[in-house]
C-alpha positions in Angstrom: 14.6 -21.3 57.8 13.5 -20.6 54.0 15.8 -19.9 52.0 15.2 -16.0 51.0 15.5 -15.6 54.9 18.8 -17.8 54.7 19.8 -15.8 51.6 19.3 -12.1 53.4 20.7 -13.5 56.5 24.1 -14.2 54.6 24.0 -10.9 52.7 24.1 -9.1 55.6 26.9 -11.3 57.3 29.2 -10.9 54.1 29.0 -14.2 53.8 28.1 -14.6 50.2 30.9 -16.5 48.9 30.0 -19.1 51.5 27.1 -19.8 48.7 28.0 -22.3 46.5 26.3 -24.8 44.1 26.5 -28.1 44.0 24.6 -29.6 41.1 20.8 -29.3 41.6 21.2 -27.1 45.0 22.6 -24.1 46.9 24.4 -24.8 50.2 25.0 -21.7 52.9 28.3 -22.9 54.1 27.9 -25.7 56.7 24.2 -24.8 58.0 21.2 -25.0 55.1 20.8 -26.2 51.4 18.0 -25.5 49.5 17.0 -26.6 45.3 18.1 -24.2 42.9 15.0 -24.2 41.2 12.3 -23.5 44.6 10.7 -20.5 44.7 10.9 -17.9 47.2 9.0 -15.9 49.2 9.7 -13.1 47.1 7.0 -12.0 44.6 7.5 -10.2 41.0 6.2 -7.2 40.1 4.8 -9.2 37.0 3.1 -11.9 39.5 5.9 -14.9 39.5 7.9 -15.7 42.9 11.9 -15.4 41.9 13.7 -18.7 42.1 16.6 -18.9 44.6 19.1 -19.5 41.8 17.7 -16.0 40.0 18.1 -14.2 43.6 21.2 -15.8 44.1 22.5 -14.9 40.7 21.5 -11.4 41.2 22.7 -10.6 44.9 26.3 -11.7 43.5 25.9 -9.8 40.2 24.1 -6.5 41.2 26.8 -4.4 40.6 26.3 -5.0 37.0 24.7 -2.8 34.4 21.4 -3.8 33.8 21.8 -4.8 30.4 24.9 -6.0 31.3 23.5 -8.2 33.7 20.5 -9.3 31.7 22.9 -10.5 28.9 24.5 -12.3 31.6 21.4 -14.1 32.6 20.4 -15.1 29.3 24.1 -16.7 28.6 23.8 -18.9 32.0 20.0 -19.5 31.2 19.0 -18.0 34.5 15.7 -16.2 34.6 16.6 -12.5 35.7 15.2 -10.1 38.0 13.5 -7.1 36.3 14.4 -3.7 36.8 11.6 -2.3 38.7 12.6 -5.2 41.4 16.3 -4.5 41.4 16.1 -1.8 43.3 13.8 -2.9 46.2 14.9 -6.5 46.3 18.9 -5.1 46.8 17.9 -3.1 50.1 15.8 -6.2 51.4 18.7 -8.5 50.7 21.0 -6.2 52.5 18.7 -5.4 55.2 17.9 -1.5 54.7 14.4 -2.1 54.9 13.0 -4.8 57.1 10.0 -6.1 55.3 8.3 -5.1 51.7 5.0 -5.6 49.6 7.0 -8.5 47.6 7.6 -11.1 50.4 4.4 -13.2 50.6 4.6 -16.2 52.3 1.8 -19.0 51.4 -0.1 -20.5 54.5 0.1 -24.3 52.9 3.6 -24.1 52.6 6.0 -26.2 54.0 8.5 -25.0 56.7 12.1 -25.0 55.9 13.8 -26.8 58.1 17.5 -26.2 58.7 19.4 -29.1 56.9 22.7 -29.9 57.8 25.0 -30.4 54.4 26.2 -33.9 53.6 29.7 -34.7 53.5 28.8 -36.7 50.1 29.5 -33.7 47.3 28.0 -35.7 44.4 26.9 -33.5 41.7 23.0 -34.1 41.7 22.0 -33.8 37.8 20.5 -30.5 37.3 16.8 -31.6 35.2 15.3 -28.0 35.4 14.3 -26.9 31.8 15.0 -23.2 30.6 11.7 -21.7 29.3 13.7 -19.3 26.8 10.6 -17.3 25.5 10.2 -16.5 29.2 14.0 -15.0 29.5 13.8 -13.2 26.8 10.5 -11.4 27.3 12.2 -10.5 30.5 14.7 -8.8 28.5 12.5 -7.0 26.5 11.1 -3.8 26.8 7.8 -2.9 24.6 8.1 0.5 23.2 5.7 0.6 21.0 2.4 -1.6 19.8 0.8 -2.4 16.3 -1.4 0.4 16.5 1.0 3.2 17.3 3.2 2.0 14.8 0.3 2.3 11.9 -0.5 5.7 13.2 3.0 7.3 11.3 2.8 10.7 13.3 4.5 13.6 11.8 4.7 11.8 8.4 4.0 13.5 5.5 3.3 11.6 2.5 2.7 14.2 -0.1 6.1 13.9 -1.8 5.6 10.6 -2.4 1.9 11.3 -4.3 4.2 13.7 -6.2 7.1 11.5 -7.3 4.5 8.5 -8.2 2.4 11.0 -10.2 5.6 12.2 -12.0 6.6 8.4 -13.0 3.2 7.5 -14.3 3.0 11.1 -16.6 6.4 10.0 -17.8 5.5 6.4 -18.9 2.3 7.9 -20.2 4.5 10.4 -22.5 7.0 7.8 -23.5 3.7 5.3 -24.7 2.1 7.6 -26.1 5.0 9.1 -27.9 5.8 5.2 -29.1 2.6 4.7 -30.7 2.7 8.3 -32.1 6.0 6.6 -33.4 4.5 3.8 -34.6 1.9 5.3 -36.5 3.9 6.9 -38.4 6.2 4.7 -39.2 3.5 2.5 -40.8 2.0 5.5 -42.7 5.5 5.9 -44.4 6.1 2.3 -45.1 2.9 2.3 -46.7 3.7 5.4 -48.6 6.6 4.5 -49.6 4.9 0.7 -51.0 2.9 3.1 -53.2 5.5 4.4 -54.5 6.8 0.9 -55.4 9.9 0.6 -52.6 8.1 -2.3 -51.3 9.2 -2.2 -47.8 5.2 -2.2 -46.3 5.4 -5.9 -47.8 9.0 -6.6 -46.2 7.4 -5.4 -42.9 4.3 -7.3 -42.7 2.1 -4.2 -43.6 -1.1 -4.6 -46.2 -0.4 -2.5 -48.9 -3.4 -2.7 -50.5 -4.7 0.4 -51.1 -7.8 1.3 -49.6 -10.7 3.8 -50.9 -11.1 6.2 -48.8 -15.4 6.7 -47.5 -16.0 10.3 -47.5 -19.7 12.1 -45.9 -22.1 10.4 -48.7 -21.1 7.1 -47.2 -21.6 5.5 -43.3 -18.4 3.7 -43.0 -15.1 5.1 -41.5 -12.7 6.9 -43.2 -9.2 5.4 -43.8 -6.4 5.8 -40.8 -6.9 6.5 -37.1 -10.1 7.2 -36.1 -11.2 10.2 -33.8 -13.0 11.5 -30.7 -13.8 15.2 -30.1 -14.0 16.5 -27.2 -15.3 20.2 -25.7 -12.5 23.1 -25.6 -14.2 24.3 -22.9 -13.5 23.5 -18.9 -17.1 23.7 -17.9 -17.6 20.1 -19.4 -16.4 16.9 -17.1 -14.2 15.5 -20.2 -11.7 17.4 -22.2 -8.0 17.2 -23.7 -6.2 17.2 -20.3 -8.6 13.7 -18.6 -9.5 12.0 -21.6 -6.6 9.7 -21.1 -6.9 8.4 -17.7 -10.6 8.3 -17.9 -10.5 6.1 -21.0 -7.7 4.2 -20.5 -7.2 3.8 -16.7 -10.9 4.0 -15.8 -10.3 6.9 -13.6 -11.8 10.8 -13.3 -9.2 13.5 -12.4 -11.0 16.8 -12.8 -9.3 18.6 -15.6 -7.9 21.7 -13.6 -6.1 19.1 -11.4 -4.2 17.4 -14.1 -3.9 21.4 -15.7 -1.4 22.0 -12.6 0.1 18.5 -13.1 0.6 19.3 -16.5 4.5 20.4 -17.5 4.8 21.8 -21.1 2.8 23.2 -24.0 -1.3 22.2 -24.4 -1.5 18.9 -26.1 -3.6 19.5 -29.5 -4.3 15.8 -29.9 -3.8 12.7 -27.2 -4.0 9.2 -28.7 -5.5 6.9 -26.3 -6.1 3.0 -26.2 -8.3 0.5 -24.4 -6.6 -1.0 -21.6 -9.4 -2.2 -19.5 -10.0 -5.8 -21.2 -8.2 -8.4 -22.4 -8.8 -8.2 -25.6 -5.9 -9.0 -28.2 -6.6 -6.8 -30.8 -6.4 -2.9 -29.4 -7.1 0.0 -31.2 -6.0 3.3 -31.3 -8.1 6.5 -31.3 -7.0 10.1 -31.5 -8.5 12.4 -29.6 -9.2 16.4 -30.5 -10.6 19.5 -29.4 -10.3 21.8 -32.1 -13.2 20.7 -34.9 -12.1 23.9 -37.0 -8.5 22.2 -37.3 -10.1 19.0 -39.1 -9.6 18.7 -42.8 -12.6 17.7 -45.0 -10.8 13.6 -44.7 -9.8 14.1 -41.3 -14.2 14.5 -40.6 -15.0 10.9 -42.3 -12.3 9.4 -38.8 -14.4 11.6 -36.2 -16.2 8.3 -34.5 -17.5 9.8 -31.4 -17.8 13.1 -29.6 -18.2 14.0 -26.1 -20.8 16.5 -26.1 -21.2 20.1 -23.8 -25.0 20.3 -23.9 -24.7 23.7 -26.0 -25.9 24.2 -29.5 -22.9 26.5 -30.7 -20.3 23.4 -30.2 -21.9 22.7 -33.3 -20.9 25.1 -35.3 -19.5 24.8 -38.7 -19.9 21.3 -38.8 -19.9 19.9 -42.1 -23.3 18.5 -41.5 -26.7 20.2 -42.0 -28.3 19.1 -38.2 -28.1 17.0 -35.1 -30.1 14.4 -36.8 -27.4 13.9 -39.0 -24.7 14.3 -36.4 -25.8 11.5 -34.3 -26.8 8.9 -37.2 -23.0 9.2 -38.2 -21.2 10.0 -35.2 -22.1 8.2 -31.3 -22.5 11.5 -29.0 -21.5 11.1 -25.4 -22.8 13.2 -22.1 -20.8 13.1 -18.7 -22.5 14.5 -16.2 -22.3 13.9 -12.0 -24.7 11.6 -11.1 -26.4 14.2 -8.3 -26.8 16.7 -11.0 -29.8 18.5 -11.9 -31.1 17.1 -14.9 -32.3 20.3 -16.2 -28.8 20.9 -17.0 -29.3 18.5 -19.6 -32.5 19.2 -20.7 -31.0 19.9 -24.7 -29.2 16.3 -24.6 -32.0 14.5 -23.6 -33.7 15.7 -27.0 -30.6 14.6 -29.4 -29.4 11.2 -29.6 -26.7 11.1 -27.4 -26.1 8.6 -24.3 -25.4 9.9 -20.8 -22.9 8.3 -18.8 -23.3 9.3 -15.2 -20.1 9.5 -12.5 -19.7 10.2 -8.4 -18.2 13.1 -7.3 -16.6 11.1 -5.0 -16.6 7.5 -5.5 -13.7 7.3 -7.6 -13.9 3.1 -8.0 -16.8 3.6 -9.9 -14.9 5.3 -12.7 -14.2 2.1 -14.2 -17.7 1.2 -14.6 -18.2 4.4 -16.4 -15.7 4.0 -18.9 -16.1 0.4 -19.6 -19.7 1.8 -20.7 -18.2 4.4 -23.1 -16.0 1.4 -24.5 -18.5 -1.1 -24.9 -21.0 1.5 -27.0 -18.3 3.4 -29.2 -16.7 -0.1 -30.2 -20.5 -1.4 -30.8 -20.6 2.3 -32.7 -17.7 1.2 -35.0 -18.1 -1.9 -36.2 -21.8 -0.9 -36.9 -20.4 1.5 -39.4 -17.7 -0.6 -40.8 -20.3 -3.7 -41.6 -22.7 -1.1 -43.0 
């Protein structure tokens, strides 16, 4: 007799509370007793043969819920039957169907004999270890994998693009209104030196005056010095990108930041070089109305980014491009895929041509670095001179 034959022959007696345990086995009453821990005949959907102690366990507890029952099995440390087996296994056990796919029994195996129970009931010391990993999986019911939990179906990210590009044109504003601050401050202290207060001294400030270079000369002029840019939207720079292409090393076409925008046209956006290390950072203000500069404000004007058309020219205090270009550094953005007959005019002036993707956005920074690197080589070409 085996002992899933023993254990459905009992079911279907009633006869189930004649199973007991004693230590390390199961004995039917006064007629068989079989190890806890042997397999049955009975096969898994998942491959393994059930144990007589999980068949056992289950035949007595099958009533139960079955997450009732599988938190049952993990408290005793039994291995559990799974829930596409309960079903199947219970009509077998109780002899509704005669036979099913699940029983296998092995050629090699041993017979069952029919062992008559000792009258010596000491407890055999049960040395069967739990595999808990095992019992738990058993629990466990996959619903979803790695992959389909990447795939975020029926997300929509777009207010979170929103509420990220609102924070960073907020800390943009406050910086940019802090240096504004800052300038400011330090123009008055300094004013107010010359006036003899003395608190540029007090604050660290030189209070030296300086001369001021006006056109006849090649330095810079004294205060904050300036890059023009085109009015017009045709160009790849103006007033609305400047800023995150110079500091951030990064294009956004200018009628994408003109929706982004909140408020009033900015006549003048100070920006700084953030992409280096370097301890000492300057500040440059950028402007896109020449016809606003003052006859002063035109000895700051270090740099200009340049449209390609002759009438951006216009009334500039200077008699030709020659002259332009010897005391300001001319820049030309233009898509790399471009025609270059569109620039057929700059390529006669002395102006240099930084090229960008159209869609390769990482190289932004290259592009920028390049403006950095040649208007600060500009600069202190004019201040040594």
């Amino acid at each position: 007799m085996d002992p899933l034959t023993a254990l459905r022959d009992f079911t279907i007696r009633g006869e189930l509370e004649k199973i007991v345990r004693f230590g390390g086995e199961f004995r039917f009453g006064n007629e068989y007793s079989f190890p806890c821990s042997v397999e049955t005949a009975y096969r898994s959907t998942k491959g393994n043969r059930y144990t007589l102690e999980t068949l056992v366990h289950y035949i007595k507890n099958h009533h139960l819920r079955h997450p009732d029952y599988i938190q049952n099995t993990v408290s005793l440390g039994i291995p559990p039957v799974s829930l596409p087996d309960r079903k199947p296994l219970l009509e077998y056990l109780q002899g509704k169907i005669s036979s099913t796919d699940s029983i296998e029994y092995r050629p090699e195996e041993p017979a069952f004999a029919a062992n008559r129970v000792s009258t010596d009931l000491t407890v055999v010391p049960d040395e069967k270890k739990l595999d808990f990993m095992s019992m738990i999986k058993e629990a466990e019911k996959p619903l979803k994998d790695r992959e389909a939990l990447l795939e975020c179906k029926n997300r929509d990210f777009y207010s979170v693009l929103v509420a990220a590009t609102k924070r960073e044109e907020e800390r943009q504003r406050i910086e940019s209104q802090q240096r504004k601050d800052g300038l400011v401050a330090k123009s008055r202290l300094m004013g107010a030196d010359e006036r003899g207060l003395g608190f540029a001294d007090e604050m660290g400030y030189d209070a030296t005056p300086k001369p001021k270079m006006h056109l006849k000369g090649s330095k810079i002029g004294e205060g904050v010095p300036i890059i023009l840019v085109p009015s017009a939207f045709q160009t790849l720079i103006t007033i609305y990108n400047v800023k995150e292409f110079l500091e951030d090393g990064v294009y956004i076409p200018t009628d994408v930041k003109v929706k982004q925008m909140k408020g009033a046209r900015p006549d003048c956006v100070t920006v700084q070089k953030k992409l280096s290390r370097d301890r000492v950072v300057t500040a440059y203000e950028v402007r896109d109305k020449p016809s606003t500069l003052k006859a002063e404000d035109w000895d700051r004007v270090v740099a200009v980014f340049v449209l390609g058309k002759e009438w951006q020219f216009k009334d500039w205090p200077y008699k030709d491009h020659v002259e332009i270009f010897n005391k300001i550094i001319g820049f030309y953005m233009r898509f790399e895929d471009d025609s270059l007959e569109s620039a057929k005019n700059v390529k006669q002036w002395n102006v240099k041509i930084i090229s960008i993707s159209k869609n390769k956005r990482h190289q932004d920074r290259a592009a920028a670095l390049e403006v950095w690197d040649r208007l600060e080589e500009f600069v202190r070409s004019r201040t040594h001179s």
